[in-house]
Backbone atoms as SQL, in Angstrom:
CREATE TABLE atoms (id INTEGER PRIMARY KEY, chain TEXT, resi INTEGER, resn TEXT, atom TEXT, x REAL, y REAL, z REAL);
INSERT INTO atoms VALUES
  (1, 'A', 1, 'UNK', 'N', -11.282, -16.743, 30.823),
  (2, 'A', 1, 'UNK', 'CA', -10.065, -17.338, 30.327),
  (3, 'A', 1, 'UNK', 'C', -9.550, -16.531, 29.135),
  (4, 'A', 2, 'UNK', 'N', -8.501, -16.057, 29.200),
  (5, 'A', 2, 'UNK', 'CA', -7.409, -15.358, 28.351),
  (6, 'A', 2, 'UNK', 'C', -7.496, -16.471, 26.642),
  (7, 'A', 3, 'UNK', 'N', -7.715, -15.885, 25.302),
  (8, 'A', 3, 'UNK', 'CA', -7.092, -16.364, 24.728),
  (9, 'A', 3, 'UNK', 'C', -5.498, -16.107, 24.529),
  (10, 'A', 4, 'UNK', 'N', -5.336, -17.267, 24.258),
  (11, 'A', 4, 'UNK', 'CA', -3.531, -17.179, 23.747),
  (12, 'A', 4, 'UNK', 'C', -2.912, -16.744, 22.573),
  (13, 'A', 5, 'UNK', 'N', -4.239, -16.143, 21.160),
  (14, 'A', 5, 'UNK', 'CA', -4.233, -15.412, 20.304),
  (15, 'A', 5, 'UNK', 'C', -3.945, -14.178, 20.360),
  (16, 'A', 6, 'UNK', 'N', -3.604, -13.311, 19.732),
  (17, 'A', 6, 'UNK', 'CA', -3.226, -11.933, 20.320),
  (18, 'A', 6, 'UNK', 'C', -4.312, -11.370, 18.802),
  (19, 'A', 7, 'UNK', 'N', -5.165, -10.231, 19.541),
  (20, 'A', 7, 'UNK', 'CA', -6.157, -9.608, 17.670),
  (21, 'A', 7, 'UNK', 'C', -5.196, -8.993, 16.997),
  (22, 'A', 8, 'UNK', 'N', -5.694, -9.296, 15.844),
  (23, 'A', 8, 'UNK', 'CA', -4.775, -8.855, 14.271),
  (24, 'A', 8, 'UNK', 'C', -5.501, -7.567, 14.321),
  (25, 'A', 9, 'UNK', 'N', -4.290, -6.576, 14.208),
  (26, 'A', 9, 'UNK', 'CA', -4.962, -5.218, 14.305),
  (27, 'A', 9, 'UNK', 'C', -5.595, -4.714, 12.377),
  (28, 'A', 10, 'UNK', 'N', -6.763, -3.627, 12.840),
  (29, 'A', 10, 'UNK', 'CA', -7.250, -3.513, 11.371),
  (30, 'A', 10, 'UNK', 'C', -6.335, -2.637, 10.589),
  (31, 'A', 11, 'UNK', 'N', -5.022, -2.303, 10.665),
  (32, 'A', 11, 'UNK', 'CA', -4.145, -1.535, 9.868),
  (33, 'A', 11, 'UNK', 'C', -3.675, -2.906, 9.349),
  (34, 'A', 12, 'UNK', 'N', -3.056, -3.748, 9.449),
  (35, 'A', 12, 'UNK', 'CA', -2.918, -5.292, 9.602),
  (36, 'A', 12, 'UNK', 'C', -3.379, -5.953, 8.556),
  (37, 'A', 13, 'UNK', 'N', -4.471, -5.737, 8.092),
  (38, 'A', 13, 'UNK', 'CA', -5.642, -6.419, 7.430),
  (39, 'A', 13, 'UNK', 'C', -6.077, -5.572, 6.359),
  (40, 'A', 14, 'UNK', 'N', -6.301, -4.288, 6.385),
  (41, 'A', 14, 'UNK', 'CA', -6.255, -3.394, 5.459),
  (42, 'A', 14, 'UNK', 'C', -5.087, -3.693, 4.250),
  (43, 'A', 15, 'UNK', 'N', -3.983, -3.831, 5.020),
  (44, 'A', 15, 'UNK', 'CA', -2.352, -3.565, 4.486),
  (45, 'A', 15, 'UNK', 'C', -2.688, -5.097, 3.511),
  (46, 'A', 16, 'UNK', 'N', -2.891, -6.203, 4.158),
  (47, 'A', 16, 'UNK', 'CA', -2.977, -7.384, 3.303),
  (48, 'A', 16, 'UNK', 'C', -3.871, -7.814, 2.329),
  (49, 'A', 17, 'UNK', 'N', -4.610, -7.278, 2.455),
  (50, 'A', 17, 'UNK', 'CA', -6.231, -7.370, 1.653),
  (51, 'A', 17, 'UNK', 'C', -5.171, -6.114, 0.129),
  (52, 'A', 18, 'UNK', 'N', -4.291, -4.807, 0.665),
  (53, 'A', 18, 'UNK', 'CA', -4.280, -4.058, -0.335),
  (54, 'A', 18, 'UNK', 'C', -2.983, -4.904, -1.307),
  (55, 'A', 19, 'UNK', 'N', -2.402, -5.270, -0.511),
  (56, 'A', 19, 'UNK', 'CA', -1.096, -6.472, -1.157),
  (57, 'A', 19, 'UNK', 'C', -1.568, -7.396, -1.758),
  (58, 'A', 20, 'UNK', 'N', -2.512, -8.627, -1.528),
  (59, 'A', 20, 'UNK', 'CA', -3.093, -9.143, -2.645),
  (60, 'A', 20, 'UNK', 'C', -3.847, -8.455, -3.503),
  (61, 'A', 21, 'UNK', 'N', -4.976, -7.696, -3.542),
  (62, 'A', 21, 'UNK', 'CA', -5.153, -6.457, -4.456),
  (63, 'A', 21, 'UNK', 'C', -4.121, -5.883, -5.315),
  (64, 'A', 22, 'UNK', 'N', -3.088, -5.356, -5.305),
  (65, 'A', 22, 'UNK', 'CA', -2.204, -5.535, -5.957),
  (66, 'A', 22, 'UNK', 'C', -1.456, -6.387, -6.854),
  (67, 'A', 23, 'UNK', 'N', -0.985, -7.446, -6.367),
  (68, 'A', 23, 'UNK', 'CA', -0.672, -8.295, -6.919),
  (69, 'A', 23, 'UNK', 'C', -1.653, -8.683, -8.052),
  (70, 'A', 24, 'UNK', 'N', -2.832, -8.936, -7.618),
  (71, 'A', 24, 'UNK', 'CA', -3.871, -9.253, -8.876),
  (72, 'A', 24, 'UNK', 'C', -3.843, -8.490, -9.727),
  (73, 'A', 25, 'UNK', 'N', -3.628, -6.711, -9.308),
  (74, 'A', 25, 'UNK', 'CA', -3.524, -5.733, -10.447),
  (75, 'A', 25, 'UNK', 'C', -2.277, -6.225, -11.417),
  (76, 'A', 26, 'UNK', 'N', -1.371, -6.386, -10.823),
  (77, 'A', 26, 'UNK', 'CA', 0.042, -6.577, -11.523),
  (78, 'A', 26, 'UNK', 'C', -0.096, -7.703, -12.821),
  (79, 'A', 27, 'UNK', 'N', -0.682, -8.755, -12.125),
  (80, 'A', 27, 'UNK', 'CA', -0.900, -9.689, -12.893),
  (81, 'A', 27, 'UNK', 'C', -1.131, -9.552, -14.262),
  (82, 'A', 28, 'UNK', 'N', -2.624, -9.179, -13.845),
  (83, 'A', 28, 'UNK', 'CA', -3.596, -8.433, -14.993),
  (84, 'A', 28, 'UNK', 'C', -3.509, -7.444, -15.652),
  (85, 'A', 29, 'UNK', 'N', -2.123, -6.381, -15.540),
  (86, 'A', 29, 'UNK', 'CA', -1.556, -5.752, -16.270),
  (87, 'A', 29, 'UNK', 'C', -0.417, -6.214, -17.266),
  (88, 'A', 30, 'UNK', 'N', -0.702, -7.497, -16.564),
  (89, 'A', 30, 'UNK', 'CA', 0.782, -7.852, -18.095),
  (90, 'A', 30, 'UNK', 'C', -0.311, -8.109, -19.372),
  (91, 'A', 31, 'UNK', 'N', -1.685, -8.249, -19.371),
  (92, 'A', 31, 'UNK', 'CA', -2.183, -8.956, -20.428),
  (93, 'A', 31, 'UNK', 'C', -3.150, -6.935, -20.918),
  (94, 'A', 32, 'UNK', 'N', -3.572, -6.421, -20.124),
  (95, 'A', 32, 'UNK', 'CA', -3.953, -5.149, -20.316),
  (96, 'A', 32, 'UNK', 'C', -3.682, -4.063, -19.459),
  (97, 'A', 33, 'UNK', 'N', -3.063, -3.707, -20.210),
  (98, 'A', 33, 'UNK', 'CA', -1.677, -1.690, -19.749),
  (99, 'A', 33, 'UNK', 'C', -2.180, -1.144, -19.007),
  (100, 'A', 34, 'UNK', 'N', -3.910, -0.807, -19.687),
  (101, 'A', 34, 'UNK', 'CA', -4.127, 0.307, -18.977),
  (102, 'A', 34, 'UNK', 'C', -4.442, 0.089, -17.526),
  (103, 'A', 35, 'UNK', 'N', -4.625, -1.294, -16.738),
  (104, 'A', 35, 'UNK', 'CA', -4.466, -1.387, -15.487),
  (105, 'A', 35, 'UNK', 'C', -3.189, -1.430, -14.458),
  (106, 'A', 36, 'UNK', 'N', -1.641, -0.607, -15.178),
  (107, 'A', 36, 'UNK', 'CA', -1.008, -0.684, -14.824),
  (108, 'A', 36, 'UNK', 'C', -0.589, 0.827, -13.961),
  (109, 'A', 37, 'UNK', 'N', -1.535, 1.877, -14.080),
  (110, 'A', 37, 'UNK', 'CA', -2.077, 2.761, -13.351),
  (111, 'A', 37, 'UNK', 'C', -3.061, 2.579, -12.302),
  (112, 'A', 38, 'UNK', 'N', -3.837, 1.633, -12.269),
  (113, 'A', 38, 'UNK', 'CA', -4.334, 1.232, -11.186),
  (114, 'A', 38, 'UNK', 'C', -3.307, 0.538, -10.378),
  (115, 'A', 39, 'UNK', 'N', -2.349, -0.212, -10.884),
  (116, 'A', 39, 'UNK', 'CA', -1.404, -0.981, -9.931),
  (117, 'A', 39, 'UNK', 'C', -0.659, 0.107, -9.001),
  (118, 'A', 40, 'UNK', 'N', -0.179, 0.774, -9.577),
  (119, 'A', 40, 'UNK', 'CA', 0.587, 2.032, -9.427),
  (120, 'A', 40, 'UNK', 'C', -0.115, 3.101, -8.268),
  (121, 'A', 41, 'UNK', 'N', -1.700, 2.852, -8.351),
  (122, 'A', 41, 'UNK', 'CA', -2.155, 3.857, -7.116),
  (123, 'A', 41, 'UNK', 'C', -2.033, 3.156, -6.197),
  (124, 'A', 42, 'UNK', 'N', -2.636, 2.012, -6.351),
  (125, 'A', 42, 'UNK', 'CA', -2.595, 1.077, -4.989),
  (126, 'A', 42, 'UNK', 'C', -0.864, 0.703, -4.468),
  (127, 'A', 43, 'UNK', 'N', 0.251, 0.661, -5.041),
  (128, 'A', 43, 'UNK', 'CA', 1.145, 0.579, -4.511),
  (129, 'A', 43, 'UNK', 'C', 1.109, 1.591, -3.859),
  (130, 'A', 44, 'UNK', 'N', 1.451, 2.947, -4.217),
  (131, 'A', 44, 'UNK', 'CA', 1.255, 3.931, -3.232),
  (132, 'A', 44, 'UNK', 'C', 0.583, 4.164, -2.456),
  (133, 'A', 45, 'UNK', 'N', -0.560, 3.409, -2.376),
  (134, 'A', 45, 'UNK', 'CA', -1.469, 3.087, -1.153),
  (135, 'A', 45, 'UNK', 'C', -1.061, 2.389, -0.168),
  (136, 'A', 46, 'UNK', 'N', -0.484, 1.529, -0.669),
  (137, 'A', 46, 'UNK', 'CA', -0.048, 0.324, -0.070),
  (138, 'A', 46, 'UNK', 'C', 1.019, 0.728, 0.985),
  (139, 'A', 47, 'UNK', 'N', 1.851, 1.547, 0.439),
  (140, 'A', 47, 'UNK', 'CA', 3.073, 2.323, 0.731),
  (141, 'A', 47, 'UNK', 'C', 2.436, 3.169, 2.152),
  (142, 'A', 48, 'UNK', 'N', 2.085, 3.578, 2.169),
  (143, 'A', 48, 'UNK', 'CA', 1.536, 5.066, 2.899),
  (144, 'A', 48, 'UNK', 'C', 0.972, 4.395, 3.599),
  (145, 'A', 49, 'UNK', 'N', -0.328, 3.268, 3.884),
  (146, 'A', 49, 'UNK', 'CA', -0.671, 2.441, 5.087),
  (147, 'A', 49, 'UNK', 'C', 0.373, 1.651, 5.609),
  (148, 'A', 50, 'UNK', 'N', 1.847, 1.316, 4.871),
  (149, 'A', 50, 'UNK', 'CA', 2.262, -0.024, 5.525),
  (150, 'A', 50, 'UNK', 'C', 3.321, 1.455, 6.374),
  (151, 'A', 51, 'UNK', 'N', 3.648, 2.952, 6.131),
  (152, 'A', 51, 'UNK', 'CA', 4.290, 3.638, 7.060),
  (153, 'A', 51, 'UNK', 'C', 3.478, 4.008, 7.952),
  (154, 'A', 52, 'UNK', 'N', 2.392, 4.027, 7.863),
  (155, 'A', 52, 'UNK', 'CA', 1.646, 4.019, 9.351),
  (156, 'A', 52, 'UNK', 'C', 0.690, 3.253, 10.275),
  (157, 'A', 53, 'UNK', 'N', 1.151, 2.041, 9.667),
  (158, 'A', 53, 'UNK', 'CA', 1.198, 0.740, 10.519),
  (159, 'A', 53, 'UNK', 'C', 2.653, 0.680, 11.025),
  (160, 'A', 54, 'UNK', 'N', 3.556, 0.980, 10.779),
  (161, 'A', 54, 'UNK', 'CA', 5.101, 0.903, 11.054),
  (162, 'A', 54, 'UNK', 'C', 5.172, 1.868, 12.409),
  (163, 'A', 55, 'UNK', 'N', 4.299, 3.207, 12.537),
  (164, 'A', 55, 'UNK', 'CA', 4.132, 3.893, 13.201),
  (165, 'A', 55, 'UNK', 'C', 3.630, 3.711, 14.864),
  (166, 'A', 56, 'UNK', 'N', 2.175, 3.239, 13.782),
  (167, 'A', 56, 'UNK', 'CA', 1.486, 2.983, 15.219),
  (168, 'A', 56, 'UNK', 'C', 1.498, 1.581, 15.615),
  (169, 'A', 57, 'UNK', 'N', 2.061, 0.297, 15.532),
  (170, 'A', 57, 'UNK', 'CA', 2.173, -0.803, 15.714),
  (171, 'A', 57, 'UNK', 'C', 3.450, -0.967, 15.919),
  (172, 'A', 58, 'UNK', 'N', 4.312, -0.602, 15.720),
  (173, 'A', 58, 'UNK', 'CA', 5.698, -1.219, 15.601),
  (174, 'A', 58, 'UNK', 'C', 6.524, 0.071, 16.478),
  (175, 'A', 59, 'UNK', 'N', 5.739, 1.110, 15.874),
  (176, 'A', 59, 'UNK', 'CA', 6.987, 2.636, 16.591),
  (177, 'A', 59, 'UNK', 'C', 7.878, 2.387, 16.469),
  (178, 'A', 60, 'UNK', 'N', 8.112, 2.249, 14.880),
  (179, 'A', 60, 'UNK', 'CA', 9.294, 2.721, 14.569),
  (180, 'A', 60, 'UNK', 'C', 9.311, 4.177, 13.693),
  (181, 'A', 61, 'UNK', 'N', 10.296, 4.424, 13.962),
  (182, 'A', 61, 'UNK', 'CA', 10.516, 6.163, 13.389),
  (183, 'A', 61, 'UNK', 'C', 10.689, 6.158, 11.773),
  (184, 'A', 62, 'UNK', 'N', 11.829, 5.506, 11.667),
  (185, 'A', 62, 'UNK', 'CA', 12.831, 5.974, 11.012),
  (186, 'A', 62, 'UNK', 'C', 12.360, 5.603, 9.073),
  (187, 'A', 63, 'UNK', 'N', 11.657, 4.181, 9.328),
  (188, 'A', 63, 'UNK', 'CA', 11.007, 3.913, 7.917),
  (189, 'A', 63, 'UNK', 'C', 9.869, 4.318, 7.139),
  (190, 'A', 64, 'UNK', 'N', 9.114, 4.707, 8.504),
  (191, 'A', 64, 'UNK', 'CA', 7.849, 5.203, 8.642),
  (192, 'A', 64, 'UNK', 'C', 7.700, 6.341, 7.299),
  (193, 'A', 65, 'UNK', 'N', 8.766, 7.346, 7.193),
  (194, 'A', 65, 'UNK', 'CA', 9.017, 8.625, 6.823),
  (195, 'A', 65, 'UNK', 'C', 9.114, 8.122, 5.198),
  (196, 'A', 66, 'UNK', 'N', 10.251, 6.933, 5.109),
  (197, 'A', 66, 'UNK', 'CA', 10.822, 6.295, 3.866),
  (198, 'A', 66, 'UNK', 'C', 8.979, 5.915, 3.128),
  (199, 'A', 67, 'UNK', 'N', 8.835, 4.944, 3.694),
  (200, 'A', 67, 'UNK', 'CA', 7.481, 4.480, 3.323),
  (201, 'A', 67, 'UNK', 'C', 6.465, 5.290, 2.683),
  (202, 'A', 68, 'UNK', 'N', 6.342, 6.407, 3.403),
  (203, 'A', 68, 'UNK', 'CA', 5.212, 7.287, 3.134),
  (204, 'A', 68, 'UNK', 'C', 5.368, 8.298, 1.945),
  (205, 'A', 69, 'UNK', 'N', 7.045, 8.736, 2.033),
  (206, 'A', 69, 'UNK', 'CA', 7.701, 9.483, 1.060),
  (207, 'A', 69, 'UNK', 'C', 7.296, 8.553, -0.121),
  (208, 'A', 70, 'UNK', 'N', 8.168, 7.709, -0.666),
  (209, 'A', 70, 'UNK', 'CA', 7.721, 6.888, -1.908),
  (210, 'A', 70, 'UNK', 'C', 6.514, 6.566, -1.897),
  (211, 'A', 71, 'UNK', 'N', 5.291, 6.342, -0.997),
  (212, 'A', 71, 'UNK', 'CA', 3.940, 5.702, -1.431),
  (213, 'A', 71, 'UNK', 'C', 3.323, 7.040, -2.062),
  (214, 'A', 72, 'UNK', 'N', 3.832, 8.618, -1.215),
  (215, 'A', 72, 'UNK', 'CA', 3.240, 10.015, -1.940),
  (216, 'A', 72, 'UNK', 'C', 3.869, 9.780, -3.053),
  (217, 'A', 73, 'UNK', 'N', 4.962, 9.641, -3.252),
  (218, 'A', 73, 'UNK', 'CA', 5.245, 10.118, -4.821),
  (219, 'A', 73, 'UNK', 'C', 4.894, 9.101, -5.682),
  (220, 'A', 74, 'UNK', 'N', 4.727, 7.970, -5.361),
  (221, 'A', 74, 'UNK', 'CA', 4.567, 7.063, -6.449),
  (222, 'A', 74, 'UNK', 'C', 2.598, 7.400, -6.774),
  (223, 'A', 75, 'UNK', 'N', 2.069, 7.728, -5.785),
  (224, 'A', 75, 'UNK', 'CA', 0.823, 8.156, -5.810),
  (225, 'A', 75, 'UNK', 'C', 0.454, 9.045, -6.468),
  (226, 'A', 76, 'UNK', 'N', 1.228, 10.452, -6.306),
  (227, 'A', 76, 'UNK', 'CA', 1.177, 11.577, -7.248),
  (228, 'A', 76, 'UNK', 'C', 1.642, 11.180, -8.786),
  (229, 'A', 77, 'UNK', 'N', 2.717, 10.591, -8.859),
  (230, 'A', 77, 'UNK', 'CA', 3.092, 10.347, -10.395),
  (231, 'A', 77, 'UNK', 'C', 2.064, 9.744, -11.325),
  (232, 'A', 78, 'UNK', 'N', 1.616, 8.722, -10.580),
  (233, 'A', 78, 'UNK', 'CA', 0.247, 8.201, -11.641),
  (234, 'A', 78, 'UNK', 'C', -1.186, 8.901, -11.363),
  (235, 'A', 79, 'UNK', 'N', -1.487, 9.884, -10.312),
  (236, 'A', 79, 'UNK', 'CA', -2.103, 10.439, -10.662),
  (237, 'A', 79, 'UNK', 'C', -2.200, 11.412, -11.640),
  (238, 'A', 80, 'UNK', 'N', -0.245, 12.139, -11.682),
  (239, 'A', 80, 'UNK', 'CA', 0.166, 13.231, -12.643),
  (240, 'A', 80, 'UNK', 'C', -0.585, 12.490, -14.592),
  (241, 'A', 81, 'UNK', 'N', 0.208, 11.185, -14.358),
  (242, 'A', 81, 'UNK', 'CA', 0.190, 10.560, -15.785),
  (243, 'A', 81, 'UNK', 'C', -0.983, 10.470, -16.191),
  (244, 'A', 82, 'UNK', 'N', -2.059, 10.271, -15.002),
  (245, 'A', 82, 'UNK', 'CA', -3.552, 10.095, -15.201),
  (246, 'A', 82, 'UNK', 'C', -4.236, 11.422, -15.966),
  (247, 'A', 83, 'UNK', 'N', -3.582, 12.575, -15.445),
  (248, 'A', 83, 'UNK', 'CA', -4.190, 13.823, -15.823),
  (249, 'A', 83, 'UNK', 'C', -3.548, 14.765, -16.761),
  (250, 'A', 84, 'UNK', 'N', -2.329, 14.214, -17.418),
  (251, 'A', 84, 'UNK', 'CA', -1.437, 14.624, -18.393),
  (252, 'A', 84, 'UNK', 'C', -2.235, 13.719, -19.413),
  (253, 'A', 85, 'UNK', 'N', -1.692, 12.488, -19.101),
  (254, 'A', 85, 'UNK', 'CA', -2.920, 11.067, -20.018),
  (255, 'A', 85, 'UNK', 'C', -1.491, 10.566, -20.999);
C-alpha cells in the first residue's frame, strides 16, 4: 500500500534546519555583535543551498543563478571582514 505522503527531500531539511539556525543567530546578535558574522555565513549558506534546491527540486533556471550569486557574495564578504578583522 502506497503512502499518501510524498518524502521530504534532504536538500529540504538541510535548507530548514539552516533557516532556524539562523534566525537564532540573528537573534543572539542583537545582544552580542560578534555573532553577527556568523549570521552572515550561514545566510550565505542558506542562500547557495536554497539555489540548488530551486535547481534540483523545482527546475527552475532562472533564480537558481540569483540565489547562489548573493549567497557567494554575501559569503565572501564576511569571510573578507573575517580576515581583514
Amino acid at each position: 500500500m502506497k503512502s499518501k505522503y510524498k518524502q521530504i527531500d534532504n536538500g529540504l531539511i538541510i535548507q530548514l534546519l539552516l533557516v532556524i539556525i539562523l534566525v537564532i543567530f540573528l537573534i543572539l546578535s542583537i545582544f552580542w555583535n560578534h555573532l553577527f558574522l556568523v549570521a552572515e555565513i550561514l545566510s550565505g549558506i542558506t542562500l547557495v543551498v536554497m539555489g540548488f534546491n530551486n535547481q534540483r527540486i523545482y527546475k527552475r533556471k532562472y533564480l537558481t543563478a540569483i540565489y547562489m550569486a548573493f549567497g557567494g557574495l554575501i559569503f565572501l564578504s564576511a569571510i573578507w571582514s573575517i580576515i581583514v578583522g
